[in-house]
N, C-alpha and C positions, 0 to 999 in steps of 0.2 A: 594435153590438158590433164589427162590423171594421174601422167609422172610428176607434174607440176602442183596439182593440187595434196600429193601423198608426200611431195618434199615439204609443203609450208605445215601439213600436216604432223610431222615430221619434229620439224624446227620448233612448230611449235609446243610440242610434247617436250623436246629437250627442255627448252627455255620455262615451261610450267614446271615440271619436276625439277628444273634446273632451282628455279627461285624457291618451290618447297621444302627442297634438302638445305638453301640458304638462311631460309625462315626458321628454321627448326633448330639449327645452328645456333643461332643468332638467339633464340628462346631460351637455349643451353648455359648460355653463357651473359644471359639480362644481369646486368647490375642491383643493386638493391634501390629501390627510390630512395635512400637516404645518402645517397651518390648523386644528386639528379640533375647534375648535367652531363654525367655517364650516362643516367638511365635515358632522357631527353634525346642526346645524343643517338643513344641506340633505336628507339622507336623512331626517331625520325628515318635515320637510315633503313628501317624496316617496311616505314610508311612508303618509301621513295621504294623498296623492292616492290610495296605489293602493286604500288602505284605504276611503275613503270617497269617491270619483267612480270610480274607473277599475271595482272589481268590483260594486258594486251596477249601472252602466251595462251592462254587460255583464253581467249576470243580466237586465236587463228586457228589455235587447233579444234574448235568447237567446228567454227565457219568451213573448215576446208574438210573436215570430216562428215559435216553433213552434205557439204557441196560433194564430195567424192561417192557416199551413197547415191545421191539422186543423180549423179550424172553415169554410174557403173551399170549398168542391168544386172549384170552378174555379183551384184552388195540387193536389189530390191529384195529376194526371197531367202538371204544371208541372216541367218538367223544372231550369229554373233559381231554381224555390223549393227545390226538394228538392238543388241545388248550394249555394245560400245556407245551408238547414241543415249541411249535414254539412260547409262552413268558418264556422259558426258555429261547431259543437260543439268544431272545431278549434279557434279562437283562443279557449274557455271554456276549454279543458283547458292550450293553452300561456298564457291570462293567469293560471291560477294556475300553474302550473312556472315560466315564465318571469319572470314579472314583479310577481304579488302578493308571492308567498314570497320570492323572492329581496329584492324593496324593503321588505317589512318583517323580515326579519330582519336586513338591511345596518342600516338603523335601529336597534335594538335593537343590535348588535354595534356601531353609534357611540357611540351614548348608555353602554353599559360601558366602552367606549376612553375615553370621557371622567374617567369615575370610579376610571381604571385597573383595570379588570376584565377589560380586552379589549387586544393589544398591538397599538397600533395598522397598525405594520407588514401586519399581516393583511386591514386595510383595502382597500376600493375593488378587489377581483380580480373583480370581479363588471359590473364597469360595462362591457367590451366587450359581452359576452352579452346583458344588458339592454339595451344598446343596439340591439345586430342584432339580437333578439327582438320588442322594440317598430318598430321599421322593417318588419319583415315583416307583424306583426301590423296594422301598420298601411297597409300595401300590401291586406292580404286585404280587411279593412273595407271600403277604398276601393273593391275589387273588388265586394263584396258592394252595395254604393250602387250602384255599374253595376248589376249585375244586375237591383237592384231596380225601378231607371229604365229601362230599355231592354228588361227582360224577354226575352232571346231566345229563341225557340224551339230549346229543348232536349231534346225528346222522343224517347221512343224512335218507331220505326217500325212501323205494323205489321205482321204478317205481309202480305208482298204477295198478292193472289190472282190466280188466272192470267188472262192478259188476255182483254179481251172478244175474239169471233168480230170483231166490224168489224176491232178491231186488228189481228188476224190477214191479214184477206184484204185490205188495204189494201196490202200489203208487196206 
């Protein structure tokens, strides 16, 4: 079970950074809205990355990382599994604020520009944020892969007890 749950684990870190580095791409190269069914076009396909690779990746590898802590003993007093959690839960919480909602509503608000439902004007205010959202997010990720590879000892200490008599009369 924990070569199995460290593979979806895994997969699914690829497939998160995979659609990150896609997103980012994809931001590089937005059209202007006065293109807008260039631009339309591209958020839609942005919408469908975040929609279908970027958050189900990031649910597997959230899910399979916390399932791999609690079923390891040897992850309970790991000081940098229980860091990998709590910037995992973090970039769960900002890919949906940051980066699901905002790419599928941009989408949605193109696709009505298009049909005159939406003025276009209104358009693309969203693309700095997304941008410096997805760079961060994808800074932690890369953090989190450190962590996972190099594992440092991250633990707390514990209480010290008073030193032995040799230590003592050694002095």
């Amino acid at each position: 079970m924990r070569r199995f749950l460290k593979f979806l684990h895994t997969m699914g870190a690829i497939g998160l950074m995979g659609a990150m580095a896609s997103l980012l791409v994809m931001l590089s190269v937005m059209p202007p809205t006065s293109s807008l069914a260039a631009y339309a076009a591209m958020r839609g396909a942005m919408g469908a990355i975040a929609t279908w690779i970027f958050f189900p990746s990031l649910g597997l590898t959230l899910v399979a990382g916390l399932l791999a802590i609690a079923m390891t003993r040897g992850f309970h007093n790991a000081g940098w599994a229980w860091l990998k959690a709590a910037t995992g839960i973090l970039v769960f919480e900002s890919g949906f604020v940051g980066v699901l909602g905002p790419m599928q509503q941009e989408a949605e608000r193109s696709a009505a520009a298009l049909v005159g439902k939406v003025n276009p004007a209104t358009l693309a205010q969203s693309l700095g944020p997304e941008r410096n959202t997805l760079w961060v997010l994808l800074a932690i990720a890369a953090i989190n892969v450190v962590l996972g590879i190099w594992r440092p000892r991250l633990m707390r200490q514990a209480a010290s007890s008073p030193p032995d008599e040799a230590e003592t009369t050694s002095s």
